[in-house]
SEKOLLO-487333 format. One record per atom (N, C-alpha, C, O): atom name; residue in one letter; x, y, z. Coordinates in steps of 0.1 Angstrom, whole numbers, plus 5000, padded with zeros to 4 digits. Example, Ala and Ser with C-alpha at 12.3 -4.5 7.8 and 13.67 -1.06 7.14 Angstrom:
<recs>
("N" "A" (5132 4943 5078)),
("CA" "A" (5123 4955 5078)),
("C" "A" (5132 4967 5078)),
("O" "A" (5142 4967 5085)),
("N" "S" (5128 4978 5071)),
("CA" "S" (5137 4989 5071)),
("C" "S" (5129 5000 5079)),
("O" "S" (5134 5011 5080)),
</recs>
This chain:
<recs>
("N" "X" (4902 5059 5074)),
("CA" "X" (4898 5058 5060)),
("C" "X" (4888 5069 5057)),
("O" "X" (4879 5073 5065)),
("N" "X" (4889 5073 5043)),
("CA" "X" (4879 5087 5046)),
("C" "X" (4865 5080 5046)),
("O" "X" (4863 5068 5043)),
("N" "X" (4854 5090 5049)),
("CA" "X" (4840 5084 5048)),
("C" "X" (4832 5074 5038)),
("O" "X" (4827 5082 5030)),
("N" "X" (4830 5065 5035)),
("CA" "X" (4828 5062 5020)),
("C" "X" (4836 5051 5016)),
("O" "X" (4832 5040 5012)),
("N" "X" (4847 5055 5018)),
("CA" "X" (4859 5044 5013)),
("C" "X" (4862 5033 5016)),
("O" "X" (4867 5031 5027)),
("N" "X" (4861 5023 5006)),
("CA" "X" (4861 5007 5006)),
("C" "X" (4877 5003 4999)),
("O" "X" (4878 5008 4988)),
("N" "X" (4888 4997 5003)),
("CA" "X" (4892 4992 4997)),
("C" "X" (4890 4983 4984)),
("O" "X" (4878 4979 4984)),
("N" "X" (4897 4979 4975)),
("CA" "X" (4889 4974 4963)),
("C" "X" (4887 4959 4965)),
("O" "X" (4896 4952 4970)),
("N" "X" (4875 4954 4961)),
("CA" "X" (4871 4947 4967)),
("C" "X" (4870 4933 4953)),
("O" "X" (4867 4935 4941)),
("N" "X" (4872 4923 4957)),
("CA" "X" (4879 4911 4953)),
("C" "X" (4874 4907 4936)),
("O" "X" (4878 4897 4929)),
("N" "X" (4860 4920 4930)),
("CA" "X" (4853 4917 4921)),
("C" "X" (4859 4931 4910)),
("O" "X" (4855 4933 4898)),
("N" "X" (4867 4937 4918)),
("CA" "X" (4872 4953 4912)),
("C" "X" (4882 4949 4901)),
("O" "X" (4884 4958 4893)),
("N" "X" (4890 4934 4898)),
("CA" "X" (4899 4934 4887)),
("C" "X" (4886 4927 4875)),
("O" "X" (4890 4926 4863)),
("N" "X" (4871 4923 4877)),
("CA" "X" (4870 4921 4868)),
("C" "X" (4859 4936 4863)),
("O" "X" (4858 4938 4851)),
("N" "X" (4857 4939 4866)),
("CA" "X" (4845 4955 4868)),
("C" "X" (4857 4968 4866)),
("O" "X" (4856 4979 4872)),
("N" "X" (4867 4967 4859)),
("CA" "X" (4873 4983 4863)),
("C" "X" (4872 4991 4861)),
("O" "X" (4882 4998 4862)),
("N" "X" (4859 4996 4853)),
("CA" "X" (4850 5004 4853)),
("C" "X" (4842 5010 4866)),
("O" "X" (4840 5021 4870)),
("N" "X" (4839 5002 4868)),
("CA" "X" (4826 5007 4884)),
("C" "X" (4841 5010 4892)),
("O" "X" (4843 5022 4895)),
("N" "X" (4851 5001 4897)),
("CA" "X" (4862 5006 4909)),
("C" "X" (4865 5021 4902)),
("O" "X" (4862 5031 4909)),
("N" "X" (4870 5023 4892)),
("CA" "X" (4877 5035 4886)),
("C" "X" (4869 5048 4890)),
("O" "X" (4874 5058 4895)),
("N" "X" (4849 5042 4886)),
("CA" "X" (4842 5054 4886)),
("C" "X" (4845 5055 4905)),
("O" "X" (4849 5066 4910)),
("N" "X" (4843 5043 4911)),
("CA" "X" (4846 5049 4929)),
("C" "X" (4854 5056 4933)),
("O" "X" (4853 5067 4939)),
("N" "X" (4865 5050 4929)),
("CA" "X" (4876 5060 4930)),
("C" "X" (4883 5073 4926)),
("O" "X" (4890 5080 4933)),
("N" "X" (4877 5077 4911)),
("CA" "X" (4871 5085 4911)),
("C" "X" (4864 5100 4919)),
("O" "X" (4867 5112 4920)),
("N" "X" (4855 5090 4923)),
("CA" "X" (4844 5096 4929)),
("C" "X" (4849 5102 4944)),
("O" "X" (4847 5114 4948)),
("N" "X" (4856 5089 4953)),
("CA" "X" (4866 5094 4966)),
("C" "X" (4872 5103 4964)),
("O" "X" (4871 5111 4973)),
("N" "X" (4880 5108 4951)),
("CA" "X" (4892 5117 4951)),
("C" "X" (4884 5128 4949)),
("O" "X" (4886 5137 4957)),
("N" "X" (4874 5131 4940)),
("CA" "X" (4873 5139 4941)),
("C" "X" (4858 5148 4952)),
("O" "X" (4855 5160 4952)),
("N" "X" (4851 5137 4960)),
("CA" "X" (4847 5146 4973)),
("C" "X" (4856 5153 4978)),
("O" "X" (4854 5164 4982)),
("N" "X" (4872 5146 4978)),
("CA" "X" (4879 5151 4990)),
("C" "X" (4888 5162 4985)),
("O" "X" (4899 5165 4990)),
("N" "X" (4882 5167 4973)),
("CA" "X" (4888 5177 4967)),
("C" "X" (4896 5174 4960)),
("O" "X" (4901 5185 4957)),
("N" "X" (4903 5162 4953)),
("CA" "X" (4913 5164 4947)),
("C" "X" (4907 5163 4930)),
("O" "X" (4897 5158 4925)),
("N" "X" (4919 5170 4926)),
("CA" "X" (4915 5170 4910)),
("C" "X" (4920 5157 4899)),
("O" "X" (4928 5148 4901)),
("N" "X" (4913 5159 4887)),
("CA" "X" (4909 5138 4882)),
("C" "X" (4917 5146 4872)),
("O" "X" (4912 5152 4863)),
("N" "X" (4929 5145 4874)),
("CA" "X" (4936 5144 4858)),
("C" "X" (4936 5129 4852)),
("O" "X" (4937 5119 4858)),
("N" "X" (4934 5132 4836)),
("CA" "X" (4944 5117 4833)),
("C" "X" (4953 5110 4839)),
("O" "X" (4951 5099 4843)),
("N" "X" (4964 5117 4841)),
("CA" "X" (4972 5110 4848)),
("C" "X" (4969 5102 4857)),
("O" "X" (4970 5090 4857)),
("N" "X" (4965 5113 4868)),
("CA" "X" (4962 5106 4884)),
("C" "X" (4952 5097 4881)),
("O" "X" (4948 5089 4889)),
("N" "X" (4946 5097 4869)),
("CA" "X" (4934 5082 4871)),
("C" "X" (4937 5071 4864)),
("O" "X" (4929 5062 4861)),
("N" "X" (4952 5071 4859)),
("CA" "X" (4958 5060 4854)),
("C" "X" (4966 5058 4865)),
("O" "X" (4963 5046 4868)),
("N" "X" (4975 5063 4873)),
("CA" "X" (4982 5062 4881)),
("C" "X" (4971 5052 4892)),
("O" "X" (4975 5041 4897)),
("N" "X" (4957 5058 4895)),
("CA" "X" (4951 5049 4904)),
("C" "X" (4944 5037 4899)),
("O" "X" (4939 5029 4907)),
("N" "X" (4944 5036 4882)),
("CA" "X" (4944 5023 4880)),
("C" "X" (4956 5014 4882)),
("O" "X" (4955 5004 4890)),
("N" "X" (4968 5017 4875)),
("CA" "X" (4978 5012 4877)),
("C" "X" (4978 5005 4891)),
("O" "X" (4979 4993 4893)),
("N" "X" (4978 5014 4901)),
("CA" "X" (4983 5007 4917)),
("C" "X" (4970 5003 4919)),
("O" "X" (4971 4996 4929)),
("N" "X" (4957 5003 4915)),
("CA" "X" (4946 4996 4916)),
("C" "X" (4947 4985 4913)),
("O" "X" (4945 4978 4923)),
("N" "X" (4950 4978 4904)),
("CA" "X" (4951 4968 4896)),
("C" "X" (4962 4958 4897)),
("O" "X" (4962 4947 4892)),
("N" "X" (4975 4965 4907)),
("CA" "X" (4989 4957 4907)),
("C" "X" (4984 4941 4912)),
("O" "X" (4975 4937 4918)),
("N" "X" (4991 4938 4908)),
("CA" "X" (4994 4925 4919)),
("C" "X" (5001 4921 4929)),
("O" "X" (5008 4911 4929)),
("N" "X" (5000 4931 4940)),
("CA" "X" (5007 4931 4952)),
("C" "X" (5018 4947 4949)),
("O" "X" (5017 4957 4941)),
("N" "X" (5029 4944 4960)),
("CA" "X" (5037 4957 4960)),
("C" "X" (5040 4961 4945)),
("O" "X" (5039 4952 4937)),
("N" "X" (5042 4973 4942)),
("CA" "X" (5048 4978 4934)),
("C" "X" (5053 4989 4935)),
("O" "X" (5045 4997 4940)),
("N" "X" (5066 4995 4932)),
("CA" "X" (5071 5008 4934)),
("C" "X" (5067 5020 4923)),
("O" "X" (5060 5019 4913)),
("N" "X" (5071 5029 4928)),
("CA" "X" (5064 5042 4921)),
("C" "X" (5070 5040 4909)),
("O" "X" (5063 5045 4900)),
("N" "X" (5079 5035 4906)),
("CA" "X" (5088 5032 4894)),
("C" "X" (5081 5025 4882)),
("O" "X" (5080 5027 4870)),
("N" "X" (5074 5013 4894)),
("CA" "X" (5068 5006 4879)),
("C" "X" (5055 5011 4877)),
("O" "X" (5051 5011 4866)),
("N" "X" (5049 5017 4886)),
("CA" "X" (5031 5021 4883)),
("C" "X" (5039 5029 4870)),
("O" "X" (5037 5026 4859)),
("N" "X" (5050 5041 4873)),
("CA" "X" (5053 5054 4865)),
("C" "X" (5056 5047 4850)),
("O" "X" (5052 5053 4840)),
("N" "X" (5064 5033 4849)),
("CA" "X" (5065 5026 4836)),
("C" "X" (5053 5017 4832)),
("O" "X" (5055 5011 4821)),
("N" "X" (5039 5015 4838)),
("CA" "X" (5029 5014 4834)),
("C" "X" (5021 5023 4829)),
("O" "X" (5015 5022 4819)),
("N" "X" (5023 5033 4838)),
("CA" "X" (5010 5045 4825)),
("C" "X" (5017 5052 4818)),
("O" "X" (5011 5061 4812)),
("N" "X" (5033 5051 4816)),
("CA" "X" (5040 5053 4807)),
("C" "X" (5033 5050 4793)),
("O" "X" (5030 5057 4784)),
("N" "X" (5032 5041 4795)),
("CA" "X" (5023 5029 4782)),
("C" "X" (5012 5037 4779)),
("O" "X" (5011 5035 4767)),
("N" "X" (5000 5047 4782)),
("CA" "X" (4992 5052 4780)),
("C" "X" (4996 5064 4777)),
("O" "X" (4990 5070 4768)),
("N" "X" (5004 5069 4783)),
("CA" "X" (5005 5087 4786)),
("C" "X" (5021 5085 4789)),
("O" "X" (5026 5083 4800)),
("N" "X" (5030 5086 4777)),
("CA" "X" (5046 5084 4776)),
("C" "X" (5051 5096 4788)),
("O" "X" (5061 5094 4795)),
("N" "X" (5045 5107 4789)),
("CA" "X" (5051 5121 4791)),
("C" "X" (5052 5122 4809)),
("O" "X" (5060 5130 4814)),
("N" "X" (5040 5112 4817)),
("CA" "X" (5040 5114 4829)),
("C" "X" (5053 5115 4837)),
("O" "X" (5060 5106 4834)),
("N" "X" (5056 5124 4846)),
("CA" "X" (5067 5125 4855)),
("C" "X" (5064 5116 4867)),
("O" "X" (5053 5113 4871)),
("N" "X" (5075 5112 4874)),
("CA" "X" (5074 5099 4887)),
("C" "X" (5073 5111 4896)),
("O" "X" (5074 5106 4907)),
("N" "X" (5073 5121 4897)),
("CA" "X" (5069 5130 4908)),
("C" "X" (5052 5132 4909)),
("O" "X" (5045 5133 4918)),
("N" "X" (5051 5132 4894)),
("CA" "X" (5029 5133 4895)),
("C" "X" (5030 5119 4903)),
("O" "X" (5022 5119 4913)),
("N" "X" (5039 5106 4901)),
("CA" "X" (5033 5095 4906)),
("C" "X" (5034 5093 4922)),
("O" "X" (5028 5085 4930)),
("N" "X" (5046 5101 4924)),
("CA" "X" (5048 5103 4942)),
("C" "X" (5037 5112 4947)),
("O" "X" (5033 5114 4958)),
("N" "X" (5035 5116 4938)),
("CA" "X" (5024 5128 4945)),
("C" "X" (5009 5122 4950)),
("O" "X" (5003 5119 4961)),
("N" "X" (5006 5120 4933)),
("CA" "X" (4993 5105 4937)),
("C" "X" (4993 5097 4946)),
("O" "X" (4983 5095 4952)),
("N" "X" (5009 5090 4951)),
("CA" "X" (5005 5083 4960)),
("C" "X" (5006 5086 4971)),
("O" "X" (5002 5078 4979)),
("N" "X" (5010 5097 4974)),
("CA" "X" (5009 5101 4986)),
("C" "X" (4995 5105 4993)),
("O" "X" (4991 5102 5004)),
("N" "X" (4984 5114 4978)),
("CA" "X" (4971 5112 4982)),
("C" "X" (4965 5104 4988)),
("O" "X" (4959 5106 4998)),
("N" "X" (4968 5088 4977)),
("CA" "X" (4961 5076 4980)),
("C" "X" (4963 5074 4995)),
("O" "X" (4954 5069 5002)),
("N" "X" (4974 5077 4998)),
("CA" "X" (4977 5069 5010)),
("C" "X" (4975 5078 5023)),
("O" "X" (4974 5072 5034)),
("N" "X" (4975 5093 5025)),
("CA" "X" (4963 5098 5034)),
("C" "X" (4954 5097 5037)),
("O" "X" (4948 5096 5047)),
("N" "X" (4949 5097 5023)),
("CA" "X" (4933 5089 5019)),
("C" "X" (4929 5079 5027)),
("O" "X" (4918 5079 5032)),
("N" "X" (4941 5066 5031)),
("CA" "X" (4938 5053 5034)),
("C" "X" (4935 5046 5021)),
("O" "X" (4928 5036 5021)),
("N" "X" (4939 5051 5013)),
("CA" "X" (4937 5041 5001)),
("C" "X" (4948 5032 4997)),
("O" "X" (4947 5025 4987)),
("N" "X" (4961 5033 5005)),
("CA" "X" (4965 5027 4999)),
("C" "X" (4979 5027 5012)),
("O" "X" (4978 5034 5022)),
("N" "X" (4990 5019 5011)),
("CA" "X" (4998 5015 5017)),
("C" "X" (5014 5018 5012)),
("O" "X" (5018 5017 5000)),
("N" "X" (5023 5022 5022)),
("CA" "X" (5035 5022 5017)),
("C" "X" (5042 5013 5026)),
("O" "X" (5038 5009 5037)),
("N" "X" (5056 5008 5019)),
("CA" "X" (5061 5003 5034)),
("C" "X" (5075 5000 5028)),
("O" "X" (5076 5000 5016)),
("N" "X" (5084 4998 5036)),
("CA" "X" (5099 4997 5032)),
("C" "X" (5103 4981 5033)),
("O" "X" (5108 4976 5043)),
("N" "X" (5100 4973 5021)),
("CA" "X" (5109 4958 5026)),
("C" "X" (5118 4957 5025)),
("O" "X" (5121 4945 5024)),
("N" "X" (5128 4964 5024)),
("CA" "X" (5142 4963 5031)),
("C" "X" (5146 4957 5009)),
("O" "X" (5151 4947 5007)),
("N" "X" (5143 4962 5002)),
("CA" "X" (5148 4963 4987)),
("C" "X" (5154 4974 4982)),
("O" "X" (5160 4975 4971)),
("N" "X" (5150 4984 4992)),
("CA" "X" (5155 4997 4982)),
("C" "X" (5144 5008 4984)),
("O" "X" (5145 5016 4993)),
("N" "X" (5136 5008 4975)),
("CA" "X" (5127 5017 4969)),
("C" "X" (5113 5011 4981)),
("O" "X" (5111 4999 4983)),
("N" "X" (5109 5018 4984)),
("CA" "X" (5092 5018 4991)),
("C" "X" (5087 5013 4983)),
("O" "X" (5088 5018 4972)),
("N" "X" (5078 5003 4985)),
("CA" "X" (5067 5001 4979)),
("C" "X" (5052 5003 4986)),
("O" "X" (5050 5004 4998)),
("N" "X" (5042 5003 4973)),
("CA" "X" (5030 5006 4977)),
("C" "X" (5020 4993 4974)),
("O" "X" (5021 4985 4965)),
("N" "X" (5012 4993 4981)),
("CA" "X" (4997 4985 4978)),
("C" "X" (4987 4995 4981)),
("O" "X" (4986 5004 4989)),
("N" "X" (4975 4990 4970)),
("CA" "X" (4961 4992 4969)),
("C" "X" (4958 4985 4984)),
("O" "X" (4960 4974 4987)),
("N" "X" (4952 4997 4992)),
("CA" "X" (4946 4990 5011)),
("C" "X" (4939 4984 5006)),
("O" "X" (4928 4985 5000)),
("N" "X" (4949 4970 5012)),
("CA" "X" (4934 4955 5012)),
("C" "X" (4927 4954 5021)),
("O" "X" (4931 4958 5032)),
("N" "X" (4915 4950 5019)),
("CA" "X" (4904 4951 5029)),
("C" "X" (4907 4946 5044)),
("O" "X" (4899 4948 5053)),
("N" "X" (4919 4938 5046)),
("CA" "X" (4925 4936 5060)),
("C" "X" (4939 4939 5061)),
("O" "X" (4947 4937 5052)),
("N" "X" (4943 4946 5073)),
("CA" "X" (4954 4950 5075)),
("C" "X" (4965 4938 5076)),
("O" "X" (4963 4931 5085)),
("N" "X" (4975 4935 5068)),
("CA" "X" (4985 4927 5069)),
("C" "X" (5004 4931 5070)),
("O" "X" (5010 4937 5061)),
("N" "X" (5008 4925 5083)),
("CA" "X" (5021 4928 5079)),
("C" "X" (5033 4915 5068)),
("O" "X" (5029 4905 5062)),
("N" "X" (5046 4920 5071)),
("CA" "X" (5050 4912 5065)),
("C" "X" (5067 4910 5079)),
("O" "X" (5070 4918 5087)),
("N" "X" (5072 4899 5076)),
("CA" "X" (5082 4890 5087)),
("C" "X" (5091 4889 5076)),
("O" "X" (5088 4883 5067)),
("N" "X" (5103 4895 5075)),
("CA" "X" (5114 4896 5062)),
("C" "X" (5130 4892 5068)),
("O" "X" (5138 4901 5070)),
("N" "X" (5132 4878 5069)),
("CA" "X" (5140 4880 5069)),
("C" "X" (5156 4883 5064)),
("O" "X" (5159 4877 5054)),
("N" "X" (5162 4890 5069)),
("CA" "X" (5172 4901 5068)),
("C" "X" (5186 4888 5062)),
("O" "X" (5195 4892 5056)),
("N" "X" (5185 4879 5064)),
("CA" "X" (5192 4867 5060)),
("C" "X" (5195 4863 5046)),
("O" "X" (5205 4865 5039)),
("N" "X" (5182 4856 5041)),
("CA" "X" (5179 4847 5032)),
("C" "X" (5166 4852 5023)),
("O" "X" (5161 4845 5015)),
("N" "X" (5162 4868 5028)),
("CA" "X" (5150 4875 5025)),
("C" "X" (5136 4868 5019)),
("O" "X" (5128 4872 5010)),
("N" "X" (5134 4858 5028)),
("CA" "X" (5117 4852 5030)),
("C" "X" (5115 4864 5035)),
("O" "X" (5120 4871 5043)),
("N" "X" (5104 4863 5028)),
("CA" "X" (5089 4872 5034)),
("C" "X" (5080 4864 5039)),
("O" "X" (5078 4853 5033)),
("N" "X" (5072 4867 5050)),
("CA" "X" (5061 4859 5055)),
("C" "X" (5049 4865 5058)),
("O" "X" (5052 4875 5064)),
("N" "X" (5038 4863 5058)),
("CA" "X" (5027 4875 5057)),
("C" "X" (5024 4872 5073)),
("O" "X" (5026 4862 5080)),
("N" "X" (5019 4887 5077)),
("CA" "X" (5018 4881 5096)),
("C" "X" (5004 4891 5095)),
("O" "X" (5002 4902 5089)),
("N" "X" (4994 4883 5105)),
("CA" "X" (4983 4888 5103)),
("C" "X" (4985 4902 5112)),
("O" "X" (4996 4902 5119)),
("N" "X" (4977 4911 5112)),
("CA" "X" (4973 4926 5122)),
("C" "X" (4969 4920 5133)),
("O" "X" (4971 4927 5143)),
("N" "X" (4964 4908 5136)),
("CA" "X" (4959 4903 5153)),
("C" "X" (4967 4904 5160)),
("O" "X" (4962 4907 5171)),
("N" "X" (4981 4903 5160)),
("CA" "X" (4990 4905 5165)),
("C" "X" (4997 4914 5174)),
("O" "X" (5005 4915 5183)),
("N" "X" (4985 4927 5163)),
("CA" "X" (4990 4941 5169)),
("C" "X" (4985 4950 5173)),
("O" "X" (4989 4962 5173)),
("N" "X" (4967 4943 5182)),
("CA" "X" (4958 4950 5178)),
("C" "X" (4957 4951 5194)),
("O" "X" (4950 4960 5199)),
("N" "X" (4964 4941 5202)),
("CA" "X" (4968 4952 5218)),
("C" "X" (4979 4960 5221)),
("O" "X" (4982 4967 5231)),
("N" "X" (4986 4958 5210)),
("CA" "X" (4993 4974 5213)),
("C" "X" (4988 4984 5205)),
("O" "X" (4994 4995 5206)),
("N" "X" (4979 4983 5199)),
("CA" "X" (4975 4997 5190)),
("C" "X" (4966 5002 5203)),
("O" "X" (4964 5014 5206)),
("N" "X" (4960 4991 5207)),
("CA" "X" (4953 4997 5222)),
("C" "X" (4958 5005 5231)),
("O" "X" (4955 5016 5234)),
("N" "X" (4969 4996 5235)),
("CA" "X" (4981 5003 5245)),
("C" "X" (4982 5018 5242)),
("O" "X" (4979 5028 5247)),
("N" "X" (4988 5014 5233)),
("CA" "X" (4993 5028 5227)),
("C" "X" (4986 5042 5229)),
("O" "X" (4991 5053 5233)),
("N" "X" (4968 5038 5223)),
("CA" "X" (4959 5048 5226)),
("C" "X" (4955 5049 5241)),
("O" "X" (4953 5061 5243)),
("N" "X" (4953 5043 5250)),
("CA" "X" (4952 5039 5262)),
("C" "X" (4961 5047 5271)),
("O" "X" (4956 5053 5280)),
("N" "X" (4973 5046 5268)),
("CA" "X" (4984 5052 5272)),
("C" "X" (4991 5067 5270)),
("O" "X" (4995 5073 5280)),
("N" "X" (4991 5071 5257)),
("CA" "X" (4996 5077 5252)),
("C" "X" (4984 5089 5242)),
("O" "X" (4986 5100 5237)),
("N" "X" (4973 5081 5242)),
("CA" "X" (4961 5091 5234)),
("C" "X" (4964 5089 5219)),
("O" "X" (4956 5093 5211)),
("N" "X" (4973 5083 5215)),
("CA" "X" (4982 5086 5201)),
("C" "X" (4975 5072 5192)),
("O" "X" (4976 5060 5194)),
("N" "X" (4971 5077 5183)),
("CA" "X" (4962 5068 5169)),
("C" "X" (4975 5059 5162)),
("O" "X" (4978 5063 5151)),
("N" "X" (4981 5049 5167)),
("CA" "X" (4990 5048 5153)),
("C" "X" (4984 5040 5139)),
("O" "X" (4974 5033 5138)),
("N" "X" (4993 5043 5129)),
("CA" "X" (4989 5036 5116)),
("C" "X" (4997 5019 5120)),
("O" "X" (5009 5016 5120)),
("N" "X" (4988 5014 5121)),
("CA" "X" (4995 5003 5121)),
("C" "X" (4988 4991 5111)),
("O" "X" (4985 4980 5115)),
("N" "X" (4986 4997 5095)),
("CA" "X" (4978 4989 5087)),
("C" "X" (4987 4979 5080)),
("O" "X" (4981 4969 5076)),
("N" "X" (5000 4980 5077)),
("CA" "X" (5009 4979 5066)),
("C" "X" (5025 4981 5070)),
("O" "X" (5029 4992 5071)),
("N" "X" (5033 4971 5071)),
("CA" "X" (5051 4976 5078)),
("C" "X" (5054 4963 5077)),
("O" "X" (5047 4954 5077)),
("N" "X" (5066 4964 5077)),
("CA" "X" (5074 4950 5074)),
("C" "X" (5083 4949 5090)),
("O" "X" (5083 4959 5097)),
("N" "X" (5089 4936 5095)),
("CA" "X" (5096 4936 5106)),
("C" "X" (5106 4929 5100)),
("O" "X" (5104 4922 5090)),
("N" "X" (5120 4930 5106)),
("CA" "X" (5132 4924 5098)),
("C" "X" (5133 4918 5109)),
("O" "X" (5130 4923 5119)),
("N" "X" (5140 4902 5109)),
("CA" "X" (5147 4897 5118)),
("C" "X" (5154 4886 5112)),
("O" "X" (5160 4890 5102)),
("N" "X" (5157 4871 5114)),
("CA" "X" (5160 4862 5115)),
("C" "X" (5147 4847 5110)),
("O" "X" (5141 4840 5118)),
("N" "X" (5148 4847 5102)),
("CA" "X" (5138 4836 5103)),
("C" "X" (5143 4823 5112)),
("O" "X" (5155 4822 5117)),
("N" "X" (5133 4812 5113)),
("CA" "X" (5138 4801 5119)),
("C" "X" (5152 4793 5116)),
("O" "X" (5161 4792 5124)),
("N" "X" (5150 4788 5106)),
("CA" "X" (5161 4784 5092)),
("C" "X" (5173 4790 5096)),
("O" "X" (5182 4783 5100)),
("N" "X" (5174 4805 5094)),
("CA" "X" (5189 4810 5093)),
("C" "X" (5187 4809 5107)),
("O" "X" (5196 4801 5109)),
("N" "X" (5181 4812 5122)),
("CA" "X" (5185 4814 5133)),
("C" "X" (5197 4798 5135)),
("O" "X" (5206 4795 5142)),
("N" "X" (5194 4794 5130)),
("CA" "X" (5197 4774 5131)),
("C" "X" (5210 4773 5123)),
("O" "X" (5217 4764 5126)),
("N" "X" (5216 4782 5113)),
("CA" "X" (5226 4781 5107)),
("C" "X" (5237 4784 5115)),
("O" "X" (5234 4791 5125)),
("N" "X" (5251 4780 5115)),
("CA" "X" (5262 4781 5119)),
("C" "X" (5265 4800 5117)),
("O" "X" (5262 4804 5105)),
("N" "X" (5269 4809 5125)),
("CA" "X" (5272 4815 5125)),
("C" "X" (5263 4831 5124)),
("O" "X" (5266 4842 5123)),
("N" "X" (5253 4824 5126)),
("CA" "X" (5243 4836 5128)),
("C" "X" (5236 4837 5139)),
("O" "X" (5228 4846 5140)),
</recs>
């Protein structure tokens, strides 16, 4: 996460003034430039409520700014999310989705069946992230990723 940088924190949907000016403030230490756009775009995925695709942030600040392209909005997020500000991940729907980085790393358990989702904490994965470095020297991202399998339920069904 760059220097500085707090994920938004549990008091940021009623203040989105003070998160905006932070964020703000992150993008542009790290050099990047504060268009309109990109600071609706980082309200927009600031403010979601959980995943959302580049699709809908792009048809929310549509509402403010009709003319924005979903490439300014792939672009932004790709910032956010070198940054560490933010999350992508594939739940097996189509389109990637993104989250504003919550202040703890969480995955998700999707099954490929009957498509429950189940939130699975980061504890899980925090001796192989060791391994990994231990082994291999190699940092992985392991903040945010979905795992496909079988939930309990369908493993128990006839024919699966």
């Amino acid at each position: 996460m760059l220097t500085g940088a707090t994920p938004a924190s549990p008091t940021c949907r009623l203040d989105h003034v003070s998160c905006e000016d932070e964020t703000a403030d992150l993008l542009r230490r790290a050099g990047h430039k504060l268009t309109p756009q990109r600071l609706l775009i980082v309200r927009a995925l600031r403010h979601a409520k959980g995943h959302v695709t580049a699709a809908q942030i792009a048809e929310d600040v549509r509402r403010e700014f009709p003319f924005v392209d979903v490439s300014t909005v792939y672009r932004t997020l790709d910032v956010l999310r070198r940054m560490r500000l933010a999350t992508i991940t594939d739940m097996g729907a189509g389109d990637a989705v993104f989250e504003w980085a919550p202040t703890t790393s969480h995955h998700h358990l999707i099954c490929s069946s009957c498509g429950t989702v189940q939130e699975l904490s980061s504890e899980y994965f925090e001796l192989l992230e060791q391994r990994v470095v231990d082994d291999f020297g190699f940092r992985a991202d392991l903040d945010h990723f979905a795992i496909f399998g079988l939930c309990r339920e369908c493993q128990l069904e006839p024919g699966e």
